[in-house]
N, C-alpha and C positions, 0 to 999 in steps of 0.2 A: 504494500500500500504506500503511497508515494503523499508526500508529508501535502500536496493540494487533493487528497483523497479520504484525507481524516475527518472524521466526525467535528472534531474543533473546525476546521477549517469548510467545511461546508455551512457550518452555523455562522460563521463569522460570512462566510459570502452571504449568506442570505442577511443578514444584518445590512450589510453595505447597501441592498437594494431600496431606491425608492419607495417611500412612503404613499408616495403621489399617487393615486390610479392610473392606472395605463389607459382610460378612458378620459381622462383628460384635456380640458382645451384651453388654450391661448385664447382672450378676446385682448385682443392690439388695435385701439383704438386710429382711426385712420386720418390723417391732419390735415383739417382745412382752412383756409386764410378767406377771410370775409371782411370787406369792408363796404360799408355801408357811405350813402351820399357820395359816391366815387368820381361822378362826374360833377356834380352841380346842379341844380334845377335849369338853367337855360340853355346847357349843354345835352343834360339828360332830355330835357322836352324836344331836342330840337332832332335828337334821334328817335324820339316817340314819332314823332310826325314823317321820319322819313320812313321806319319801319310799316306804320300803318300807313302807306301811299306804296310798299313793297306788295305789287298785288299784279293783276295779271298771266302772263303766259313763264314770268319768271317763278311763281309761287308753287311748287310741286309737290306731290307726295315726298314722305322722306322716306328716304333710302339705309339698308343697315350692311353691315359687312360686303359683299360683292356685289353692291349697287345693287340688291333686289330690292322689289317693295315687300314687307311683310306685317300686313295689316295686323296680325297676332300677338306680334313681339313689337310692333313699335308704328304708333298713328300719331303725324303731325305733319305739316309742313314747310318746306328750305325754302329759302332763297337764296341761292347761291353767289349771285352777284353784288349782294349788301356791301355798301361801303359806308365803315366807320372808322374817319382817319385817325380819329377826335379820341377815339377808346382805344386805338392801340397805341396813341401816342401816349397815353395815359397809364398803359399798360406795362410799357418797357420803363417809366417812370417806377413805378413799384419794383418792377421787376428786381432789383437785387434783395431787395427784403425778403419778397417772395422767394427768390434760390435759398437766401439764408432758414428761414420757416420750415419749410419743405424737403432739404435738404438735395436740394439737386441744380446742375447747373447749366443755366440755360444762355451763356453767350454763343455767339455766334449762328445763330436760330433764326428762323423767319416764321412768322403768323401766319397760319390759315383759317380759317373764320367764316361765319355766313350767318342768316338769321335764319332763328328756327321760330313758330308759332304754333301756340296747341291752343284747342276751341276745345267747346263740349265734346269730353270724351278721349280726349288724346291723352295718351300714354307714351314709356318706352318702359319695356320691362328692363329689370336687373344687367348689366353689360360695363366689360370693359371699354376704355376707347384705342386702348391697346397693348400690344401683344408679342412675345416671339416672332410669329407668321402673319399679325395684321398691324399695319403702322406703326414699325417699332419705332421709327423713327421722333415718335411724337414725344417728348419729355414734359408736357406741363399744358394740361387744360385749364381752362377758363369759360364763365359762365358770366355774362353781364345782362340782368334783367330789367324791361320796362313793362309798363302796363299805365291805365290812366288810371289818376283816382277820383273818388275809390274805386280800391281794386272789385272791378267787372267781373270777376271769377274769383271760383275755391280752387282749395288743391292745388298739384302742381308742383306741392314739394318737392326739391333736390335730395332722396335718399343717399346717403353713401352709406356704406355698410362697411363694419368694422371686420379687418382681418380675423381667419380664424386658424388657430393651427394647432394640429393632436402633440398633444407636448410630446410621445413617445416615437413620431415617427416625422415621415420628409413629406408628408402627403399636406396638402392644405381643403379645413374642410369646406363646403360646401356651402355657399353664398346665401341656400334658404336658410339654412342654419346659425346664421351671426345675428349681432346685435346691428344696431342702426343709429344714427343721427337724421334728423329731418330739416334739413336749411328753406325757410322761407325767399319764394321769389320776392323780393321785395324790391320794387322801382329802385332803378339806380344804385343797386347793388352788386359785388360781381362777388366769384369765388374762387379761386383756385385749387385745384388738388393734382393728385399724381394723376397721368392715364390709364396705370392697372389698376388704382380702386375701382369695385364692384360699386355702380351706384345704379339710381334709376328714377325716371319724373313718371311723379306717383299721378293718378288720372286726375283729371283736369274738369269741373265744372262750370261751365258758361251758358245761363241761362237763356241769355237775348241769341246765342249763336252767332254774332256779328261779327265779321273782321277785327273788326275797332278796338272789341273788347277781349279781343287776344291775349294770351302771355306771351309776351314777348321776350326773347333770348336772342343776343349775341353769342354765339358758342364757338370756341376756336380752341388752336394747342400753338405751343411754341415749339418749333420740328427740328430736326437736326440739319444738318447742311443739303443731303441732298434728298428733297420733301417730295419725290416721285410718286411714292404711296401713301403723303400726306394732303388729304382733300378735304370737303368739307360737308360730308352726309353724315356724320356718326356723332349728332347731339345730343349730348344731356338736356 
């Protein structure tokens, strides 16, 4: 019998073992930077106005992962051509705070961006905005919202969902299964976070059904140099 074969020595390993259950989870709280009145009232109003005049042949279903539509997983719609020089100038302003926060570093990057709009009923279920194999290139989303007041709609909350992970193994669990945060759209607000947090805009009520009274988002990422597979269909 060989001296890690002895009785003493089997009690003493099992002594050394975890307490913990092997059923165990990690909730890793996921970091969001929110600041609120980010543009100003005559800056913010004066993209309210150009959002709600985003209408026409430019205003489409939104699209998820390989440009499909999937009414199931996600109802709203882009306008791809939105220009806000005003909010990204405003954006790379923050921006080093933002790196420092968040812990990531985003020189050298370019914005890609578009408005998104959800009416009665729109959603996007639980998703990342990116991935190994889809937009890696994206390091740092952004959500900057209008709407008129008062706010025309419920709902619509920003979910992000807090990491989860089984403390005894390499697997991470399962996004129904975490805790959550719920960030209100609130005018003139924006947010930041990473693009593998698991989030999602929780359904959207709009009684009158009108353009007008839209929720209105700016959604964009800041990409790495070369943004070939960074576009602009995959909003929170």
């Amino acid at each position: 019998m060989t001296t890690q074969d002895t009785p003493a020595a089997r009690e003493a390993a099992e002594d050394r073992q975890s307490p913990v259950s092997t059923e165990a989870i990690w909730r890793l709280p996921v970091t969001v930077c929110r600041i609120t009145g980010f543009l100003g009232g005559r800056t913010a109003g004066t993209l309210l106005e150009r959002a709600i005049a985003s209408t026409g042949d430019g205003l489409k279903p939104s699209m998820i992962g390989d440009r499909e539509v999937a009414p199931e997983v996600r109802r709203s719609r882009s306008y791809q051509d939105f220009a806000a020089p005003e909010l990204i100038a405003a954006v790379e302003e923050v921006r080093g705070a933002v790196e420092h926060t968040l812990g990531v570093d985003c020189r050298h990057t370019r914005p890609s961006y578009g408005l998104n709009v959800h009416n009665d009923g729109d959603f996007y279920r639980p998703h990342q905005d990116s991935s190994a194999e889809f937009s890696p290139r994206r390091l740092l989303t952004f959500v900057y919202y209008l709407h008129r007041t008062p706010r025309p709609f419920d709902g619509g909350e920003l979910r992000v969902f807090d990491a989860a992970l089984p403390l005894h193994t390499a697997t991470t669990g399962d996004w129904e299964r975490r805790t959550w945060r719920d960030w209100e759209p609130e005018h003139d607000s924006i947010v930041f976070f990473r693009p593998t947090a698991w989030h999602e805009v929780r359904p959207v009520g709009c009684p009158s059904g009108r353009h007008e009274d839209s929720r209105f988002a700016v959604n964009g990422w800041l990409c790495g140099p070369d943004p070939a597979e960074c576009r602009g269909d995959e909003h929170p």
